[in-house]
N, C-alpha and C positions, 0 to 999 in steps of 0.2 A: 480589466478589459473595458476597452470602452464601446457603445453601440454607435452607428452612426444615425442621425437624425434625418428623417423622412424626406426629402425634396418636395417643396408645394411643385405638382405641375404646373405646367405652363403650355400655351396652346396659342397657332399661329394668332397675330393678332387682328390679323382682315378678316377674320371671320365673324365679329362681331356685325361688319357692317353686309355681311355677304346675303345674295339671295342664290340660290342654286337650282339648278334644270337638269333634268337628267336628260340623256339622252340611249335610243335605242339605235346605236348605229345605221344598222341595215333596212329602217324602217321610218328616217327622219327626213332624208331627200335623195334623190338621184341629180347628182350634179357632172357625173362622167358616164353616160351608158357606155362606153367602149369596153368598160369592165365589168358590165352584167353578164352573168353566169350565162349558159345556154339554155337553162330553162326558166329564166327571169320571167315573172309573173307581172301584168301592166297594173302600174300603179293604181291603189286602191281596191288590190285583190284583197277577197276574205283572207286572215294573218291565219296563218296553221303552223305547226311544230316546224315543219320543213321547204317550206315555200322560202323562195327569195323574190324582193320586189328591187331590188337595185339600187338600196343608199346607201351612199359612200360619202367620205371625207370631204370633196369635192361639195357634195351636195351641203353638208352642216357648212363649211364654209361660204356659199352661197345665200346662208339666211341667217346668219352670226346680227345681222342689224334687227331682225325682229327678238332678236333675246333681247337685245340691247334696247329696245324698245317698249320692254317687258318688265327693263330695271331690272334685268338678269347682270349676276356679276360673275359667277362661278359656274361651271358645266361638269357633270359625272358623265362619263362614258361607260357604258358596259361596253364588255372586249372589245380589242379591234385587235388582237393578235392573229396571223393565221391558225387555223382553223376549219371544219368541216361543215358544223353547224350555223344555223342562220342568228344565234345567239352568241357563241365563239365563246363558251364558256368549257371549249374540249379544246386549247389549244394546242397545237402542233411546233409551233416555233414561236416563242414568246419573244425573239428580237426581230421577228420579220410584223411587217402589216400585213394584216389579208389582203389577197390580190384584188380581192372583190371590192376593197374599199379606199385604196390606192397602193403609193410604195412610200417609203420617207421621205422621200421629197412633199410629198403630197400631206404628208404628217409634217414638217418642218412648216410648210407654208399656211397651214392651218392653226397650228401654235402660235406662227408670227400674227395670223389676223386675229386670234384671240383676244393676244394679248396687245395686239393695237387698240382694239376697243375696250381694255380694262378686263377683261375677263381670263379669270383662271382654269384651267385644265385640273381634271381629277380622273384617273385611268383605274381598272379594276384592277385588283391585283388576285389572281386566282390560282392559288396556290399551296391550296389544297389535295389538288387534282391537275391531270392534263387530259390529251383528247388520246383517243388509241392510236392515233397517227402518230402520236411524236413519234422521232425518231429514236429516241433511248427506249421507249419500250417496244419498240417495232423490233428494236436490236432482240429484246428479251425475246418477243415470241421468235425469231427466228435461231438466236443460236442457244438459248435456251438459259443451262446455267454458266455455258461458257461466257456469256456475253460481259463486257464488263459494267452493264448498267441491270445487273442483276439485283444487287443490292440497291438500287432505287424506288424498286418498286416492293411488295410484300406478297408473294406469290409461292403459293400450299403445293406446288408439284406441278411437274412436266408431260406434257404440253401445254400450253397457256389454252385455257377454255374458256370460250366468254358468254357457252349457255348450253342448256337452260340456266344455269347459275354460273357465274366467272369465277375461278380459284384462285381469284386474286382481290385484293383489296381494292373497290373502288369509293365515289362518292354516293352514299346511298344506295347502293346495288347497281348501281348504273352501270353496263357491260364496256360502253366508249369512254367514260370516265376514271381511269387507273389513279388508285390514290397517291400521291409521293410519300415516299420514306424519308419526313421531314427526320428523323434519327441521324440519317446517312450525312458525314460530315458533306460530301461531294454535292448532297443532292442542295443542303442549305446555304452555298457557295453558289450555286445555279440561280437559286432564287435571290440572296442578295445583290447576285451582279444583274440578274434583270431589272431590279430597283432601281440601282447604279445607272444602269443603261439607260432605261427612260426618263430618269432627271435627266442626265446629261443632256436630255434631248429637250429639256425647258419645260415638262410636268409642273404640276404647284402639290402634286398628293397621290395619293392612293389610297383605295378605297378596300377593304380589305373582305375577300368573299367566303364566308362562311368559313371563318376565322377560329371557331368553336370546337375546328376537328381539329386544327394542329396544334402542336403543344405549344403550353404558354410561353417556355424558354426560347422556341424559333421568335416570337414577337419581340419579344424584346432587345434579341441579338439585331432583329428588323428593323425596330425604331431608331436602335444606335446608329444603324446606317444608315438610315435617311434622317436624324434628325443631326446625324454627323458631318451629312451633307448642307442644311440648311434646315434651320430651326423652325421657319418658317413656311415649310414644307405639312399640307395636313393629311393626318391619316386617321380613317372614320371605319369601325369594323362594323358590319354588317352581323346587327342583334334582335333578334327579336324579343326578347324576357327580357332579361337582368344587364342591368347595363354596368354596374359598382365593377365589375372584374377588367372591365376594359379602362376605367378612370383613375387609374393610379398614378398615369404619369410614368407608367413603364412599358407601355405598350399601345395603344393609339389615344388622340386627344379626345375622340366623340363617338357615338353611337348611331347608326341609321334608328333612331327614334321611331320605335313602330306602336312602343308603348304608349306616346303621347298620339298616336295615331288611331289606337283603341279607345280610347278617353273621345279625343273629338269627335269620330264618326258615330262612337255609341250616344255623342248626343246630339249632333245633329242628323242622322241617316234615320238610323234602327231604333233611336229615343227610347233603347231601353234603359238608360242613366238619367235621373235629373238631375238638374244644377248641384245639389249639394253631393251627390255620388261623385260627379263630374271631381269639382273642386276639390274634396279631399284625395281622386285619383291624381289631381296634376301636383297636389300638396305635396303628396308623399312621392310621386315622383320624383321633384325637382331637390325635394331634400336630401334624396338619396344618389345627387350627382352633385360632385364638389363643385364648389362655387366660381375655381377654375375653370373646368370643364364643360360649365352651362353654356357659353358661347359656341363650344363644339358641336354642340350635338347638334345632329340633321334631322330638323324637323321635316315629317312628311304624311302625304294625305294617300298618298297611290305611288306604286312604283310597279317596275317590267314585272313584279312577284305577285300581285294583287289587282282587283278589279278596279276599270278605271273610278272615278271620283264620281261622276254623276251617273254613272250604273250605281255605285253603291246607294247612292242617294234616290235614287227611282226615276232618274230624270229630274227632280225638283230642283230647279235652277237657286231658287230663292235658299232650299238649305243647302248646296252648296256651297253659294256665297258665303254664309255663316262659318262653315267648315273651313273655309279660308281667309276671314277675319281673323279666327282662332289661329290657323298657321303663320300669320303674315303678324299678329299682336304678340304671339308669342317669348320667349327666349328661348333662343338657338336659331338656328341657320335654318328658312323655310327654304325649300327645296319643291319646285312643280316636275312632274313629271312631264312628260314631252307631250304637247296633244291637249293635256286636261284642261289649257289654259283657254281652249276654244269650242270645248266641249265635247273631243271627242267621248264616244262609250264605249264598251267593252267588256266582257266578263276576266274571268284569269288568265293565265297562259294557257290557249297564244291570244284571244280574245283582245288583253289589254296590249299587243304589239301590234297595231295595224297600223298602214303605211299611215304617217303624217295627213291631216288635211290640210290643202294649201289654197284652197277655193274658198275666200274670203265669202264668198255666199255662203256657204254651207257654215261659217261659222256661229258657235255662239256670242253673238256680239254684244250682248249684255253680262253676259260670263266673261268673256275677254275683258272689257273696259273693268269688270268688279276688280280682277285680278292686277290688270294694271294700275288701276286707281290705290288699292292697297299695298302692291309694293312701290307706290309712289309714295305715299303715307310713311311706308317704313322707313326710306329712306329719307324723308325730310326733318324724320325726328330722333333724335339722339336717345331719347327716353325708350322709344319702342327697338330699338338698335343696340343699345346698352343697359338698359337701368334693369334693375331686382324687377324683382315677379311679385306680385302676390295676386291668388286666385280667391273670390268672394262670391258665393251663391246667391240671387237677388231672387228671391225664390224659389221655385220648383223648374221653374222653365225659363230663366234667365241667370248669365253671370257674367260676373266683369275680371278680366285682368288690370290689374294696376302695375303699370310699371315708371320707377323711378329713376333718374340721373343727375345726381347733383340737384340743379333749382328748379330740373323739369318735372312735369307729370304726367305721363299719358295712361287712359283708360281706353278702355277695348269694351264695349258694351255689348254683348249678343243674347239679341231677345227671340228665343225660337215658336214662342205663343202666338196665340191666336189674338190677341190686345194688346194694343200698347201698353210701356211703360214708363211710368214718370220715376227718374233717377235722381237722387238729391247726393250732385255733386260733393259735396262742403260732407254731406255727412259718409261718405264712400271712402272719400281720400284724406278726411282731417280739414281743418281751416286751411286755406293757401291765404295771404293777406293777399286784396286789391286782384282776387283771381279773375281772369278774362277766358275763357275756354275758346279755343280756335279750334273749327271742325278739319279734322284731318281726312275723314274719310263718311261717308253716309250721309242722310238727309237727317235736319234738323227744322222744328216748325221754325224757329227763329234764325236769323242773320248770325253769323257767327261773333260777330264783335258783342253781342248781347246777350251769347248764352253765358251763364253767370250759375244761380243755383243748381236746376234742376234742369235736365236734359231729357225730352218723349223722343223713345227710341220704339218705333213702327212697329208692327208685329211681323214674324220673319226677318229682322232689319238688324243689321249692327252698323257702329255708330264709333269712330277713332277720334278722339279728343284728345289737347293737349294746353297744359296750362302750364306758366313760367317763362323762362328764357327762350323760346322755340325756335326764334328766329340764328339763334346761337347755335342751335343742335343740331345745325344744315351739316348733312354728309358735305364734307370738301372736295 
C-alpha cells in the first residue's frame, strides 16, 4: 500500500503585497438615506447593541478613494446579508442584501468600483449560525417536526422555546442565533451554494466566522469549492489561540492573527512584555505557521470584536504609532480596522462600532499621516512585502524586525523608551558590502543617503529602513 505525500499548501498570491481594512457595514457611511430604517439614529450617535445610523453600500462606495488613498488594497466586510441585527451576523436570507444596505444592484456596482481601483472584496462567511428569522427555522417553529427543515437545525422537543433557555442549539446560548446542523447533507449544500453564489457575484474570499464550532470535514468540503472555483480565491478563519489546525492546506490559507495582536499591544499599550518576551512570542509564533501560509495570515491591531487601537493604548498617540510600525513591518497581510486609522476610540462592543468620522477636523491627523506613511513604506518595498522575518530584542524596551528578499534588507526599529537609541546596522543585519540605508519611514538625525552604520532611532519612535536593490522592489 502506498501512502500519499502531503501537498505543500499554497495561498492566493496577492496577498503578499495586500494591506487590508475592515469594514463595519452599517456604521462606515450613509450614501442612500432612502433606505434608513425608521428609527435611524443621525450620524454620530453613541454605537449601542441596537441602534441604526444608516450605512450602506452606497455610502462605502462613496469613499473607496480614501482607502485607496490609505494604500488600502483589500476590504473585509462583516455581513451584509439580510438580517435583523445592526451587525447582521443573524442572517435571514444569505442570497438577498439587506434592504438597509442596498439590493444587488447596488452590490454589483460596488464590486465593480472596488475593483476599478485595485481593491479586493472579502465577505463574512457565517455559517455557523443563522438569525431566528430565517425562513427554514421559522418553518421549524411553526410546523414543528412536520416541517421539512426539521433536521437543520438540533432541537430537544416541541415547541421551539427560546427562553429563559432555548431547546435548541444555538451560537453560544444566544436565543436569535440557531445553530445549523452542519451534519445534515441538505443543510451543507445550502452553505456551499451561498459560496457558489457570491463568487459568482465577483467576491476575492471569505472570511470564515467562528469556524471552531463546525466540523472540520464541512471546511474542507468548503475550500474545495471555492478553491475549485478559483485558487486564488482567499479564505481566512477567524482564530483566536491556535492557528497550526487551520494551515494545512486543507481548509483556509490564514488566520485573523489575534495572537500577534497580543504580542504587539502587550508591548506597546499595557508594557507588560519586554522586548525579549516580545521576540520570542513573535519567534515561536511565526515558527509555528508554515512558511506558505505566513503571507496569509491577517495581521491585526483592533477589529468590530475588541477595543479600538488607541483606547487600548490610553490615548497615546506616539505608542500607537509604534503598534503600527509593528503591523505595517510585519509578515502577513496588515489589516486597519475602519475608523482607527484617524483615531477613532472606543471600548468593545458596541463601543468600538461607532458611525465613521468624516470631519476631517476632528481627525487625528498625525495618526492618519503615521499610518499612511507606513503603508506607503510597505508598499515601496519588496523586503517588508515578502522577505523572512526574524525578530531581535535591542534590549528591554526596543526591537527590530529584519526582513529579507533576495538582495534586499529592510528593518523595522521600534524604540518604546524614554531615550534614544543608537542601532549598529552592519552589526543587526550581518555586513551588507557598499551598504547605503534609505529611510523608508521615521525620522533620522542624518540625510538618508548618509545613513550607513548606525541609525538614532528617538525615544517613542520607530524608524523603516532598507538596504540593497530597493529601488527594484517597487510594488508594480
Amino acid at each position: 500500500m502506498t501512502t500519499q505525500e502531503p501537498t505543500t499548501p499554497t495561498v492566493p498570491s496577492w496577498l503578499a503585497d495586500a494591506v487590508f481594512y475592515q469594514i463595519f457595514p452599517e456604521r462606515f457611511a450613509n450614501g442612500d438615506p432612502a433606505l434608513d430604517p425608521p428609527d435611524v439614529e443621525p450620524w454620530g450617535a453613541e454605537p449601542t447593541r441596537d441602534n441604526f445610523v444608516g450605512g450602506d453600500l452606497a455610502g462605502i462606495i462613496d469613499h473607496l478613494d480614501h482607502l485607496v488613498d490609505l494604500g488600502v488594497t483589500a476590504l473585509y466586510l462583516t455581513p451584509i446579508f439580510e438580517a435583523r441585527t445592526n451587525h447582521r451576523y443573524d442572517a435571514v436570507d444569505y442570497f438577498a442584501i439587506d434592504h438597509r444596505l442596498g439590493d444587488a444592484g447596488t452590490f454589483r456596482r460596488f464590486i465593480a468600483a472596488a475593483h476599478e481601483r485595485g481593491l479586493r472584496v472579502v465577505l463574512d462567511a457565517v455559517l455557523n449560525h443563522c438569525g431566528i428569522g430565517h425562513h427554514a427555522f421559522a418553518d421549524v417553529i411553526e410546523r414543528e417536526a412536520q416541517s421539512p427543515y426539521v433536521n437543520w437545525f438540533s432541537v430537544a422537543d416541541f415547541p421551539v422555546v427560546e427562553e429563559p433557555e432555548p431547546n435548541y442549539k444555538t451560537c453560544s446560548g444566544c436565543w436569535y442565533l440557531p445553530k445549523w446542523n452542519v451534519f445534515n447533507p441538505q443543510v451543507r449544500e445550502h452553505h456551499l451554494e451561498v459560496a457558489r453564489h457570491w463568487i459568482g457575484e465577483g467576491i476575492d474570499g471569505w472570511r470564515l466566522d467562528v469556524p471552531y464550532f463546525v466540523p472540520m470535514p464541512f471546511w474542507r468540503r468548503f475550500r474545495e469549492t471555492v478553491k475549485g472555483l478559483d485558487p486564488e480565491l482567499y479564505i481566512v478563519a477567524e482564530e483566536w489561540r491556535e492557528p497550526e489546525q487551520w494551515l494545512a492546506g486543507d481548509t483556509a490559507d490564514g488566520t485573523m492573527n489575534y495572537t500577534f495582536r497580543d504580542l504587539v499591544l502587550a508591548f506597546t499599550a499595557d508594557r507588560s512584555l519586554g522586548a525579549p518576551a516580545v521576540v520570542d512570542g513573535l519567534t515561536t509564533l511565526w515558527d509555528r505557521v508554515p512558511a506558505a501560509a505566513r503571507p496569509a495570515m491577517l495581521n491585526l491591531l483592533g477589529s468590530h470584536d475588541t477595543e479600538r487601537v488607541l483606547t487600548r493604548h490610553h490615548g497615546d498617540r506616539a505608542a500607537t504609532a509604534l503598534a503600527y510600525a509593528l503591523l505595517f513591518g510585519a509578515q502577513g497581510a496588515p489589516m486597519v480596522y475602519y475608523g482607527d486609522e484617524v483615531g477613532m476610540t472606543g471600548e468593545n462592543d458596541p463601543g468600538c462600532r461607532g458611525p465613521m468620522v468624516w470631519d476631517r477636523d476632528r481627525w487625528d491627523r498625525e495618526l492618519h499621516e503615521a499610518v499612511r506613511g507606513l503603508s506607503t513604506a510597505r508598499r515601496s518595498s519588496a523586503a517588508l512585502r515578502r522577505g523572512d522575518q526574524q525578530a531581535v530584542a535591542l534590549g528591554s524596551e526596543a526591537l527590530a524586525l529584519i526582513r529579507r528578499d533576495r538582495t534586499v534588507t529592510a528593518v523595522v526599529l521600534v524604540n518604546r523608551g524614554a531615550e534614544a537609541l543608537d542601532v549598529d546596522l552592519a552589526g543587526l543585519v550581518g555586513a551588507v558590502p557598499d551598504a547605503v540605508w534609505r529611510v523608508l519611514h521615521g525620522r533620522v538625525a542624518d540625510a538618508p543617503s548618509s545613513v550607513a552604520g548606525t541609525v538614532r532611532v528617538g525615544p517613542a519612535s520607530a524608524v523603516l529602513l532598507e538596504t540593497g536593490d530597493g529601488a527594484g522592489g517597487r510594488e508594480a
